[in-house]
N, C-alpha and C positions, 0 to 999 in steps of 0.2 A: 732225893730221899723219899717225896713223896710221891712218887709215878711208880716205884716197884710196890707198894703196899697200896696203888691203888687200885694196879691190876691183879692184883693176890685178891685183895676183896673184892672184885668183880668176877674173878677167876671163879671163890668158891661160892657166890651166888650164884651163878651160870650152872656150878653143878650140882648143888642143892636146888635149884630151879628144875633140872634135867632129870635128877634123881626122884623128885619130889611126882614128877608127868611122865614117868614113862610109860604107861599102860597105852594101849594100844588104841585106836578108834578108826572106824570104820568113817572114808570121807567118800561121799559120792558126789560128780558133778556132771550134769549132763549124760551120755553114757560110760563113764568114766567112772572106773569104783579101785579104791585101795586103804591098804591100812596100814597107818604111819602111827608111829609113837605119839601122844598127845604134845610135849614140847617139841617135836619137828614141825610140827602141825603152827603151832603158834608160831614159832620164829622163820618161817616161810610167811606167813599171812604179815606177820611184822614186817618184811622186808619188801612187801608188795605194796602195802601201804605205802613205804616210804619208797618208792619208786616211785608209783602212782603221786603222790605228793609231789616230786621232784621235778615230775613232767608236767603236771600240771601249774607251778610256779616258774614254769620256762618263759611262757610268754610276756610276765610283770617282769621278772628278773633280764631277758632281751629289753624291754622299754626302758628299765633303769639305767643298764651298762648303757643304753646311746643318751639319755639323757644325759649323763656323766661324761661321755664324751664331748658333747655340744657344750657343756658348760666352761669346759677345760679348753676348748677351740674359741669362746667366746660366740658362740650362737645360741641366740635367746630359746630357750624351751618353749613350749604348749604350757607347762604349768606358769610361767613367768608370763606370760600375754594375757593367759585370763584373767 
């Protein structure tokens, strides 16, 4: 019961958030120039972030997973010796 009202409420903030930015804005990057609506603009930069975020916690998250392996094999870790 509460998964269908909870995407209803995110539903209609997504489009009060979309309605609220639509005006247009002029984005330039390097020789690169265009004009997207102001909420495309954000939830593209949002999504970059969290990629960028994603890949950058690959290399701690790869050290964890074999951590968790060795422990589960019984081979003492790097944190358990120090």
């Amino acid at each position: 019961m509460k998964q269908p009202v909870l995407t209803i409420i995110v539903a209609v903030v997504a489009v009060l958030f979309a309605i609220q930015n639509a005006a247009e804005v002029n984005v330039r990057f390097l020789l690169w120039q265009t004009s997207i609506s102001k909420a495309l603009l954000i939830v593209i930069m949002l999504l970059a972030g969290m990629i960028a975020g994603y890949f950058l916690q690959m290399p701690k998250i790869s050290r964890m997973k074999k951590e968790i392996s060795d422990l589960r094999s019984g081979k003492p870790s790097k944190a358990s010796t120090v």
